[in-house]
Residue, then its C-alpha position, 0 to 999 in steps of 0.5 A: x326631534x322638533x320642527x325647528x332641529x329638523x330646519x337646522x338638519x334639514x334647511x341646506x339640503x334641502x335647498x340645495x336639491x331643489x335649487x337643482x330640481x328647479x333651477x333657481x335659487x329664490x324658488x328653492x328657497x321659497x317653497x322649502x320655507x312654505x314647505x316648512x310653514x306646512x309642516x307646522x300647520x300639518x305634522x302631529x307626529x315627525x314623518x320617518x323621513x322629514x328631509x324627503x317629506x319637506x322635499x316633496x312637498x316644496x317642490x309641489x308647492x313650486x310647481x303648483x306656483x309656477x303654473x300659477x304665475x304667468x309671468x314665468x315663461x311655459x318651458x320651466x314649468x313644462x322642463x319640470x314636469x318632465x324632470x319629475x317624471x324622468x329625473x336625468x342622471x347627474x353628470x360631472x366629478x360633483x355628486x353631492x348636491x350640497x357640495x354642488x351648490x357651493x361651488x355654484x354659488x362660489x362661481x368667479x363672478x361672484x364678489x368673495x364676501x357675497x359668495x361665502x354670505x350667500x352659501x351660509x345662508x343656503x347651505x348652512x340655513x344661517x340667518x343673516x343676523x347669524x352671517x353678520x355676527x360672523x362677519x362682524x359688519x351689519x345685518x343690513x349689509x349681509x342682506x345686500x350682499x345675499x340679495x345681490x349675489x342673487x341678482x347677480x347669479x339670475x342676471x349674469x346666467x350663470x349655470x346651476x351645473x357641476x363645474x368640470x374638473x378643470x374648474x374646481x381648482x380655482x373655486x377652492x378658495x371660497x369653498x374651504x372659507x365656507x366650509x370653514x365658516x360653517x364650521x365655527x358657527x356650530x362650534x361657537x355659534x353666535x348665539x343661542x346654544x354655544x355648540x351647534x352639533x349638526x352644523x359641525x356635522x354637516x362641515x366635516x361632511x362636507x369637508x369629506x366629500x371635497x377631500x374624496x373630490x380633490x384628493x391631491x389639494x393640499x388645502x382640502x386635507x388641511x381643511x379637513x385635519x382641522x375640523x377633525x382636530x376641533x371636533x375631537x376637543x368638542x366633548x370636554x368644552x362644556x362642563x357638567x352645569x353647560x359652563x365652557x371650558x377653555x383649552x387649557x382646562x379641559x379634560x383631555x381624556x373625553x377628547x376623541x382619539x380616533x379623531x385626533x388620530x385622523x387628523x394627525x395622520x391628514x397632517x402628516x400627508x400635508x406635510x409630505x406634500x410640503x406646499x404649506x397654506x393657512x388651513x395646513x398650518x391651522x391643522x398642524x397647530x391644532x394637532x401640537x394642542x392634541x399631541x401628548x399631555x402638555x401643549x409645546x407653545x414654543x412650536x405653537x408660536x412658530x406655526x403662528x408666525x408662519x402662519x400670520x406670514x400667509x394669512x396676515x389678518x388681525x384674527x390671526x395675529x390675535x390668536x398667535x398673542x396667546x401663544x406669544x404669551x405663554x412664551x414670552x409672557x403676558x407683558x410682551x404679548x400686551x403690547x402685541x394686542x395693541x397693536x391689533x383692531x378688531x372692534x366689535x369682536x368680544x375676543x380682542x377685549x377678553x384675551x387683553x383682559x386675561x393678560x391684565x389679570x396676569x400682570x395684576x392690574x385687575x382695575x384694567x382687567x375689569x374694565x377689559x371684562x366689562x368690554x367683551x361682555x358687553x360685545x359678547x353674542x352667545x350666553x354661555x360665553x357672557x357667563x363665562x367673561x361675567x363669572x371672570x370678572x366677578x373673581x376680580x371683585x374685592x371681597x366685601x366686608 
């Protein structure tokens, strides 16, 4: 393994339990990047434990900074010394210290967009052009939302502590956006390799303890029952030469059936329970695309309908187009996709030219081609909408 897979593996754990050991986040932060700029320097061979080993040495780097700066008051140097020599037990429902510091960072006070961008940065080890790209704004405005949530949590005092019982309820929201969030970067990440495995991993793991915390959330299963279901079609989204492979054209023998029937058992808990949210009806719509041979798109459409009546955002109304086409047809669902405004998302360009190819207006379908390409981040999926378009090209003589 290479030190910048380690980073990726390694970056939010580490974070987390130094923003524990120290309190501050910019200071975690800080000596774990120094600690890396070690590694480099120092590694000839990965050490057996390279978490512990960056862990280690950033929190000796921040306390050889803290009793360098005067400005720092005497107390945090001396509450640290004396945490490495005593660590305390950790007390409150939240053992994990990852999980912990998203629910810190997802604190009431904080703005919901700075909440999730600062968590991603954090935890996920997410750049900001990665953030941005997600949220489909600026880079500059990504950076301004981490920079200020970060003002905001020193300024405003607000506790890096396990939120009581009673709390974690009303920080759910933001967590599962995170949690989700994180999620997709690893399956379609916005750029370099389209999948990021240990993203992925580090999600659904996430996404385990939160169900363990908060067994009778609803929410938290559906969360769950839908990264599981995802996951489970990860094998077969990339052909032999890396191409991908949409849904429709995988083989669904390399999908995981152990997932699969994980995730539809979480479905049918949260069916049970019958207090349907957004992260609910996606597991149930992702366990319909894993039931049997064939996808039922009449009830995939009407889990969309439900869902777009919960979550009313254009993402969602432009995944329920697809299913309004494979219903209703590809001229019904055109004049749905107009509807819609996304711009600078390669996806809304991509899914109307689909429907051009299919009412044979393929001069308009190349022009839809081009669009998504060009807005297009992630390589593979550029080669994937250039190797459409060129199948529209007339044939040379």
């Amino acid at each position: 393994m290479d030190l910048a897979s380690i980073y990726r593996a390694e970056y939010g754990r580490c974070v987390a339990t130094l923003t524990r050991l120290l309190g501050d986040i910019n200071l975690a932060e800080e000596a774990v990047q120094d600690a890396f700029t070690t590694a480099l320097q120092k590694w000839e061979t990965v050490p057996p434990n390279p978490g512990a080993w960056i862990v280690t040495t950033a929190r000796n780097r921040a306390v050889d900074r803290l009793r360098r700066e005067s400005t720092r008051e005497a107390r945090h140097v001396q509450a640290l010394l004396l945490h490495q020599q005593n660590e305390p037990q950790e007390v409150g429902p939240v053992k994990d210290d990852q999980l912990r510091l998203i629910f810190t960072c997802c604190h009431p006070a904080l703005g919901p967009d700075a909440r999730t961008a600062l968590t991603l940065r954090l935890l996920g080890g997410l750049e900001v052009p990665e953030i941005a790209r997600a949220y489909l704004v600026p880079e500059a405005t990504i950076a301004q939302r981490i920079v200020r949530a970060k003002k905001k949590i020193r300024d405003a005092g607000i506790p890096y502590r396990v939120p009581a019982g009673h709390e974690l309820p009303d920080r759910l929201l933001p967590v599962l956006t995170v949690l989700y969030l994180m999620f997709n970067e690893g399956y379609a990440a916005t750029a370099g390799p389209l999948i990021r495995t240990d993203l992925c991993a580090e999600a659904i793991r996430l996404a385990r303890e939160l169900a363990a915390l908060m067994p009778d959330e609803p929410e938290v299963l559906g969360l769950l029952a839908l990264l599981l279901l995802t996951e489970a079609r990860r094998p077969a989204r990339l052909g032999p030469a890396g191409e991908l492979v949409l849904l429709a054209d995988q083989d669904r023998s390399a999908w995981n059936r152990t997932l699969i029937a994980e995730g539809h058992d979480l479905v049918r808990r949260c069916l049970r329970r019958n207090r349907p949210g957004p992260y609910q009806i996606q597991a149930a719509i992702n366990a319909v695309h894993t039931d049997g041979a064939a996808t039922d798109w009449t009830q995939v459409l009407a889990l969309y309908d439900q869902l777009l009546a919960l979550a009313p955002t254009p993402i969602v109304a432009l995944n329920r187009v697809v299913a309004v086409a494979e219903v209703h047809g590809p001229a019904t669902a055109l004049a749905a996709l107009e509807e819609i405004e996304l711009p600078g998302y390669h996806r809304l360009p991509a899914v109307r030219a689909e429907l051009l190819v299919r009412l044979g207006r393929d001069a308009e379908a190349r022009a839809a081609y081009d669009q998504a390409t060009a807005l297009a981040t992630n390589e593979t999926e550029r080669a994937y909408l250039q190797n459409r378009r060129a199948r529209l090209d007339p044939p040379p003589r």
